[in-house]
N, C-alpha and C positions, 0 to 999 in steps of 0.2 A: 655670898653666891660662889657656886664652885666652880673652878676650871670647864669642868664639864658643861656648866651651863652657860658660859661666855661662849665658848666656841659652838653651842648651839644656837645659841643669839644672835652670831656674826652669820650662822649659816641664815637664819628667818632673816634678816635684817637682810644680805644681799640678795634673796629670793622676792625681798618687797620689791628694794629698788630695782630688780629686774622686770618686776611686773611692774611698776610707772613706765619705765624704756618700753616696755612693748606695745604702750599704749601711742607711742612716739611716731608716725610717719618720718622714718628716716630720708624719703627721699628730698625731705625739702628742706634736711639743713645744708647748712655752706658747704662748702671746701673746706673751708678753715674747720668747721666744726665737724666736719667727720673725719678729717684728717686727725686731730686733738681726741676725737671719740674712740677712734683705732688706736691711736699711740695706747691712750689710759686703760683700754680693756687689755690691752697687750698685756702690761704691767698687770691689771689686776688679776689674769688668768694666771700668773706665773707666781702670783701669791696666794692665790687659790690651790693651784698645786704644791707649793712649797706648804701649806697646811694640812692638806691632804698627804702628804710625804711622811709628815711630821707622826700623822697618827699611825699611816702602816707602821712606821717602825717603834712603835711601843706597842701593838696592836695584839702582840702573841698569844693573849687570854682570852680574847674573841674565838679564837681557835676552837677554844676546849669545850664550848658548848656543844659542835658540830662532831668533833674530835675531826676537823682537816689536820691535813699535813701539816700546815703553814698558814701564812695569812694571805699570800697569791690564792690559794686555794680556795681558801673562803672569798676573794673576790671575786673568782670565776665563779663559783655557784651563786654567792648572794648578788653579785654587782652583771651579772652577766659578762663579763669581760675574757677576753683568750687569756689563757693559760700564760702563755708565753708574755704577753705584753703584763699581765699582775705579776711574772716574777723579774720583769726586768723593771716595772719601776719600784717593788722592795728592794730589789740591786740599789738603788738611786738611792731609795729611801732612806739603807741602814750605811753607805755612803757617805750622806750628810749629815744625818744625824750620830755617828760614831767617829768621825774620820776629817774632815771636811766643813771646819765651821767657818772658815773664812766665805767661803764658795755658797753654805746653807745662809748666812745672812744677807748676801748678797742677791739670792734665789727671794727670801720670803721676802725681801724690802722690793722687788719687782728689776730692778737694777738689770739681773742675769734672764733670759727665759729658761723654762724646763728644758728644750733642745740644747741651749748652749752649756746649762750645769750637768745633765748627761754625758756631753761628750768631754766636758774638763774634768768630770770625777774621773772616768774611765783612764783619760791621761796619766791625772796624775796616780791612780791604780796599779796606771803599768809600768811606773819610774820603778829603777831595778831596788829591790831591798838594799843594796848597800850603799846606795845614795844619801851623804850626810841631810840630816834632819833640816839645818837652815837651809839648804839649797832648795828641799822641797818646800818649804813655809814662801819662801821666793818665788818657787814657779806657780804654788798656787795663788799666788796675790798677783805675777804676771799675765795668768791666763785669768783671773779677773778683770782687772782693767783691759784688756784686748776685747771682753763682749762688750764695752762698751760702743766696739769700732767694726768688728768681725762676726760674720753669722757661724752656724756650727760648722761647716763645709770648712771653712778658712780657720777655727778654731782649730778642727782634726787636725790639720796639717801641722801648724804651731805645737800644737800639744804634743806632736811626734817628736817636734827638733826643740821642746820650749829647754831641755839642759843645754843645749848650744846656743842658747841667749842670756839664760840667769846664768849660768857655770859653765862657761866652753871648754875649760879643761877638766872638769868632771864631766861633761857632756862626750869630748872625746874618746877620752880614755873607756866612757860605758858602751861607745860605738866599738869600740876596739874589740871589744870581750862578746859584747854582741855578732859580730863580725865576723868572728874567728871560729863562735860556737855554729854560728850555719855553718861555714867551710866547713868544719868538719861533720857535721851532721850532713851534708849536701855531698860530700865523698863516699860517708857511710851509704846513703842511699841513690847512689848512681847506677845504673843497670840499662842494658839494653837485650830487647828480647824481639825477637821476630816472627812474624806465621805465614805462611804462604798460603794463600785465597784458591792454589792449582788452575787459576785464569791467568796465570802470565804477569802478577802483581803478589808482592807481597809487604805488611804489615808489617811497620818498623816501630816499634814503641820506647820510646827512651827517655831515662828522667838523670839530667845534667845538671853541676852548679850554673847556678846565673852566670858568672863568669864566660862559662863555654860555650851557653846559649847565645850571648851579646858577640861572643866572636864568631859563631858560627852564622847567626844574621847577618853579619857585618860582609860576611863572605858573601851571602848569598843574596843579599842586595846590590851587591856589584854586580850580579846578572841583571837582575829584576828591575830595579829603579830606570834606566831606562826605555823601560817596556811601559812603563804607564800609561800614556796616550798608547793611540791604536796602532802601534809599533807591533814590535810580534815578540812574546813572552818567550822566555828563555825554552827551548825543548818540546814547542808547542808541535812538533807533527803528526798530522791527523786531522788538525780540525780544520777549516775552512777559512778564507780568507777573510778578515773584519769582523773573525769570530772573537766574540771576549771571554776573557778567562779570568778567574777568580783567580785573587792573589794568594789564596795559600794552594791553589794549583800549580801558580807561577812558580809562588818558592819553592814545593817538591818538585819540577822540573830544572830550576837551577841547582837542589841536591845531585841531581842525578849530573850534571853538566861538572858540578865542583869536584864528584868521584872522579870524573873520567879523566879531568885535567890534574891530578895527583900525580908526582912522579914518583914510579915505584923506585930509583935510585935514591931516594932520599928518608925511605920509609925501612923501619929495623929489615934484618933478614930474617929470611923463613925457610928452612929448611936447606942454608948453604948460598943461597941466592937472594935476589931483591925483590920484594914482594911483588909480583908481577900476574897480572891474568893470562891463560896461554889459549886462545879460541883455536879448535883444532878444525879442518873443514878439508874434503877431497879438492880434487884440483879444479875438475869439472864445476864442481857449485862454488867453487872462487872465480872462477871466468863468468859464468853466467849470470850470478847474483841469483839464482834460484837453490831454493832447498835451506836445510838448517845447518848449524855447526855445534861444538859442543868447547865449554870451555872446562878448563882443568879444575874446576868445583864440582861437574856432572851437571851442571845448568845447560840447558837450549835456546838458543835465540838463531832470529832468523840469519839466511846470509846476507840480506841485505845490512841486516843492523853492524850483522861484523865485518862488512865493507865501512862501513861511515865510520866505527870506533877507531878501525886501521888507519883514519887520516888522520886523527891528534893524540888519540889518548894514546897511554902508556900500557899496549895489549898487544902482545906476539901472538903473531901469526903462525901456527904448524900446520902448510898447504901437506896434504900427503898423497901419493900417486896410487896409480889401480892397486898395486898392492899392499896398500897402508904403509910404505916405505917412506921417510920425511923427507919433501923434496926443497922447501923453502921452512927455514926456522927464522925469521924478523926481520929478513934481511936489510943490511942498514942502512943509516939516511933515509930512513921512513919517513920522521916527523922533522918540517922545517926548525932551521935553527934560529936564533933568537933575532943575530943581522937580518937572514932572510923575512920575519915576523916581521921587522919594524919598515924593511922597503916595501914590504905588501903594504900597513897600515898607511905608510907614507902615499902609496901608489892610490891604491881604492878606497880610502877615506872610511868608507861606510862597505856595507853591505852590497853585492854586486849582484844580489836577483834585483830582477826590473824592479822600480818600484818605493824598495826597499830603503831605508834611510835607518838603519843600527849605524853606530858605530862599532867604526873598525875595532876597538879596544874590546868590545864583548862579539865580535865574530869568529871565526875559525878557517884556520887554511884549506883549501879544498883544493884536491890533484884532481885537475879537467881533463888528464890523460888519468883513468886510475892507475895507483900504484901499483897496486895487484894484477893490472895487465901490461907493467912495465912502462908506466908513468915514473918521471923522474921529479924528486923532491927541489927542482927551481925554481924561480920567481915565475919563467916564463909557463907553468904550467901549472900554476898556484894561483890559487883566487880566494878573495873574502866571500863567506857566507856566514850570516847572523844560525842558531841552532837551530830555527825553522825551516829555514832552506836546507840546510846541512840536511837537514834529514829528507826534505824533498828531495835533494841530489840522489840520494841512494834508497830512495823510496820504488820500489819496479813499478808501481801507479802509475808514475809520472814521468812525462819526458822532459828534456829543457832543449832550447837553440840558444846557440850563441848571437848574442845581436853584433850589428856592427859596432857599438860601439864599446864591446866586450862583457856588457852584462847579460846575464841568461833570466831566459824566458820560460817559465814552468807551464805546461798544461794536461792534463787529466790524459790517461792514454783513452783510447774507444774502443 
């Protein structure tokens, strides 16, 4: 009797005893016996596949009758099956059968499921070509015994780090090489490119090493984290009180807050000087807070907004009189100094609109005499506001009082 007709035998012979089981009302055996009945089909499906495996990958003369591509091909047409799912179990198939015999015996004896020997071939696939031969005979015998404990989810992970188990210092050392080829492939492809929408927003698209991302988060959860509860998210002015805000709105609102607080003396020079924004605005629309200004890039924003930048960030002011002559160029002790930062924190704790509970560590100084109308950069004219407020202060919307007991009270003008 030939090969051939054993394995047609075993196919008629599991198709009987399928048909006795369906004669079976399952719902009246035990516990024990459907639990025992799951275990054994489990195993028996993963030996059914492991023989089914076996035949794709000798299976190439099937082919030629059809003239397919390949043998995924003739399974999508004869077996009805996707495309894509017949070439990834030939993947598997010529896997175990060329490559992979510790793993394929472990598969047909039922031992392994088809999900777990998938994702251990792939593994070991992608241990680097110059990985000594015993270390790999090693991980594949570790990630063997591991399906006996671990589903595929928990295998993937293992099979990632299995050289930092069987070989830590081959394991290292292929991290290392690995490691070094992102870095530098992750330099190669750094870019940042911009577009403006001509609505007042624009499109910042940037692709960074991991490295730069992790610290650029790092920064800007130090606004954001505690805004979680119904605090007020970093930059949120405009929306309304108890309004929420999605966290990657948050976190481009704390971008914008991490620009502001930059100090251009620390940043290379540009052109002789310290990279510096310079908002230029008449004298009249720095008193009134109405009208626009223009900073030294040809960008527009309003005068309100370049009232509020003038209390922290690192942005001169060029006020100019009726005849565009410069009457005030930054003039100094603008922004409090670092003593005076820490008696405010010390002083108002938190956030000083009504209300409001930030802490002082993510608020901002705000001059309740403005500066620009000859407010002085002192404690006794300095107050905490969180970045919502900050921008209610110099918002023309809105008015604020002082209450008695020094915090301010915003409300809508009429």
């Amino acid at each position: 009797m030939t090969t051939g007709h054993l394995v047609q035998e075993c196919g008629e012979a599991i198709a009987a005893a399928l048909d006795k089981a369906d004669a079976v009302e399952l719902l009246y055996l035990s516990p024990a016996d459907k639990a025992a009945a799951m275990r054994e089909f489990a195993r028996l499906s993963a030996r059914v596949d492991a023989t089914r495996l076996r035949l794709m990958a000798v299976a190439d003369e099937v082919t030629e009758e059809k003239g397919d591509r390949d043998v995924a091909a003739w399974c999508q047409r004869e077996l009805l099956v996707d495309r894509g799912a017949a070439r990834h179990d030939m993947t598997l198939a010529g896997a175990l059968e060329h490559r992979w015999t510790v793993l394929a015996q472990a598969h047909r004896s039922g031992e392994v499921s088809t999900a777990q020997a998938d994702v251990i071939a792939r593994a070991l696939d992608d241990l680097p070509d110059e990985t000594p031969a015993g270390v790999v005979v090693n991980a594949e015998k570790a990630l063997v015994e591991y399906a006996a404990t671990f589903a595929p989810k928990e295998l993937r992970r293992l099979g990632s780090r299995i050289l930092d188990i069987v070989a830590p210092e081959v394991g290292e050392e292929q991290e290392r090489k690995r490691l070094e080829g992102e870095e530098r492939k992750a330099r190669r492809t750094t870019s940042l490119t911009t577009r403006s929408h001509g609505d007042g927003s624009t499109t910042i698209r940037i692709r960074v090493p991991d490295a730069t991302a992790d610290r650029l988060l790092t920064y800007l959860h130090a606004w954001t984290n505690p805004r979680k509860h119904d605090g007020d998210p970093a930059g949120t002015a405009g929306t309304g009180a108890g309004t929420k805000v999605s966290y990657p709105t948050r976190l481009g609102h704390a971008f914008c807050a991490l620009l502001e607080h930059l100090d251009p003396n620390k940043l290379p020079r540009h052109g002789g000087t310290a990279t510096s924004v310079v908002v230029t605005m008449d004298y009249d629309t720095m008193i009134s807070g109405l009208g626009v200004a223009t900073t030294n890039t040809g960008g527009r924003i309003s005068a309100s907004e370049a009232r509020r930048l003038m209390c922290t960030s690192h942005v001169i002011p060029a006020v100019l009189g009726g005849k565009s002559e410069v009457l005030d160029l930054g003039r100094g002790e603008r922004l409090y100094k670092l003593g005076q930062r820490r008696a405010m924190d010390l002083r108002d704790q938190h956030c000083r609109a009504e209300g409001c509970d930030i802490p002082a560590a993510w608020c901002e100084a705000h001059h309740l005499i403005p500066w620009l109308k000859g407010g002085k950069t002192d404690l006794a004219d300095g107050i905490l506001l969180c970045s919502h407020h900050h921008h209610r202060a110099h918002d023309d919307r809105y008015l604020h009082d002082r209450l008695p007991n020094g915090d301010l009270r915003f409300h809508r003008r009429r």
